[in-house]
C-alpha positions as CSV (number, residue, x, y, z in Angstrom):
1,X,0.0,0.0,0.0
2,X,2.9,2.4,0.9
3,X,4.4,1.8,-2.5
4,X,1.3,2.5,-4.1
5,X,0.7,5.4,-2.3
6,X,4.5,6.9,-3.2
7,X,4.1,6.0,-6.7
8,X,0.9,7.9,-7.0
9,X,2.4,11.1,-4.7
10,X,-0.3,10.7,-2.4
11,X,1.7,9.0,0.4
12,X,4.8,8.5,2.0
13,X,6.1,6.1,4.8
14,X,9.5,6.2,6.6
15,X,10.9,4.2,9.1
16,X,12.6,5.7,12.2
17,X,15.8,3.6,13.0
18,X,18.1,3.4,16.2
19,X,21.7,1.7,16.3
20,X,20.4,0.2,13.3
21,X,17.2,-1.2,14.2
22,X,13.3,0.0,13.1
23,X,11.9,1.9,16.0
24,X,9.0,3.7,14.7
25,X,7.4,4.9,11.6
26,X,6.2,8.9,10.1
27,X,3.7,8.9,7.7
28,X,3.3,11.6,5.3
29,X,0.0,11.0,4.4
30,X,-3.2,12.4,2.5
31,X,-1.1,14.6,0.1
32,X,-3.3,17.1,-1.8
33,X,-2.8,18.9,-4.8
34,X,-4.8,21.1,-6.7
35,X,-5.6,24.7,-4.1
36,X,-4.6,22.8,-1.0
37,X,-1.2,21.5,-1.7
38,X,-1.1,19.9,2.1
39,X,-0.7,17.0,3.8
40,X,-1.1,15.2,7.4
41,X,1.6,13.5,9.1
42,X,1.5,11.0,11.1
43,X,4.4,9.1,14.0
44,X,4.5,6.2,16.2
45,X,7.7,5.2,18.1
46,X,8.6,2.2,20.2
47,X,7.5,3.0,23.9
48,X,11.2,2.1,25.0
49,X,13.0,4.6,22.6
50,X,10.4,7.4,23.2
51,X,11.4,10.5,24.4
52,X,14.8,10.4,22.7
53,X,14.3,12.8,20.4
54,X,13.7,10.1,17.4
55,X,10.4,11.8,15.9
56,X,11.3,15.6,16.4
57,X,14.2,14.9,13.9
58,X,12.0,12.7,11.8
59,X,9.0,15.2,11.4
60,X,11.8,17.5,11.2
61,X,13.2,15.7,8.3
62,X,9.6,15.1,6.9
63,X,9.0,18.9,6.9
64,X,11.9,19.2,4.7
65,X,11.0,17.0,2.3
66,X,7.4,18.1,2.2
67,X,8.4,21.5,1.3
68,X,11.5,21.6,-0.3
69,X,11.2,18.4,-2.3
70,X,7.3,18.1,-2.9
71,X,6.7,22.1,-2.7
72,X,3.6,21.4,-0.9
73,X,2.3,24.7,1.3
74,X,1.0,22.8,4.3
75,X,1.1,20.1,6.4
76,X,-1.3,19.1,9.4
77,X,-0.5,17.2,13.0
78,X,-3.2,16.1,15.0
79,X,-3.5,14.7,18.3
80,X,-5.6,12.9,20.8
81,X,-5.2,15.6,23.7
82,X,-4.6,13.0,26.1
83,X,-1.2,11.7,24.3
84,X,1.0,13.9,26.3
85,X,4.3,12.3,24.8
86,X,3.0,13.0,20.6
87,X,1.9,16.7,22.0
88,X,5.7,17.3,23.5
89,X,7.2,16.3,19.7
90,X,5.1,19.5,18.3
91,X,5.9,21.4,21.8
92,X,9.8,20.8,21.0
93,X,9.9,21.4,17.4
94,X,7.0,25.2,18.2
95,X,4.1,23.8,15.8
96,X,1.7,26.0,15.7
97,X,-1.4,25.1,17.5
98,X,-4.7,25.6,15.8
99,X,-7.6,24.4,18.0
100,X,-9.0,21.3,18.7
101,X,-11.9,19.3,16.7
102,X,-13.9,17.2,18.4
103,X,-14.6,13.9,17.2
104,X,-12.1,14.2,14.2
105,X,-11.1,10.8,13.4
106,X,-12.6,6.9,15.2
107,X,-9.6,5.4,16.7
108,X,-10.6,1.9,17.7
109,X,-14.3,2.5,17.0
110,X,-14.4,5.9,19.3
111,X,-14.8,9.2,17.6
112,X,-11.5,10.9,19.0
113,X,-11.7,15.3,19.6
114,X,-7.8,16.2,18.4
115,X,-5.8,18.7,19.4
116,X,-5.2,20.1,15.3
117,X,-1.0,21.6,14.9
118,X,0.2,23.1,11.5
119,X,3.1,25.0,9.6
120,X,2.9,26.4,6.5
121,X,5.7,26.6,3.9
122,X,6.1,30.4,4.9
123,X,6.4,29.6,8.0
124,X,9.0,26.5,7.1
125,X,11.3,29.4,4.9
126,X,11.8,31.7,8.4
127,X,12.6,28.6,10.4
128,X,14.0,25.6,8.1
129,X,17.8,26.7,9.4
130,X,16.2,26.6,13.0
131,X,15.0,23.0,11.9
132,X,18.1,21.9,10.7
133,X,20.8,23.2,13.4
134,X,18.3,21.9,16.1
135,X,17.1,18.8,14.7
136,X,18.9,17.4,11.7
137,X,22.6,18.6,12.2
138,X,23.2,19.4,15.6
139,X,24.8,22.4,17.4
């Protein structure tokens, strides 16, 4: 399906990896052309490697290649309030926060209110070297 998806430009998967081994997975997912241009991404990451900084870099990295490589203007984050660890990754990397919509997606056959983050590719051009010392190349 994520091959499909990539082949079609409406999807992209990437695997998070740690001393070499798969520890979680961003999804850049639900890409829109036409007036939108946007797209909605999407992170899991092994309990035992969370808070590691593993998937600020990668939705750092994610953000780079949604704007600079697929010129898309921009992408969406939500959140199930209560995931306290998914809300410190946009926290970390200053996502804007939007508001909150309630039952916005079922999540094991519950409707789900989420907290809605985004950043637009204007915003991405006044902070992609912010991005990059912080998150992809290191002080």
């Amino acid at each position: 399906m994520r091959e499909r998806e990539r082949q079609l430009g409406t999807g992209y998967g990437f695997g998070i990896f740690a001393g070499g081994r798969l520890v979680g997975e961003l999804t850049l997912s639900s890409v829109q052309r036409g007036p939108f241009q946007g797209a909605s991404i999407g992170y899991w990451v092994d309990h035992a490697q969370a808070g590691r900084g593993y998937v600020p870099e990668a939705v750092a990295v994610a953000l780079g290649f949604a704007f600079d490589d697929l010129d898309l203007h921009r992408i969406e984050i939500s959140i199930i309030p209560r995931n306290e660890r998914s809300l410190r990754v946009v926290e970390k990397l200053g996502i804007r926060m939007e508001g909150v919509a309630l039952r916005y997606l079922q999540i094991d056959g519950i409707w789900e209110d989420h907290a809605r983050f985004a950043i637009t590719a204007e915003e991405w051009v006044v902070r992609r070297d912010e991005f990059m010392e912080s998150w992809i190349e290191g002080p």
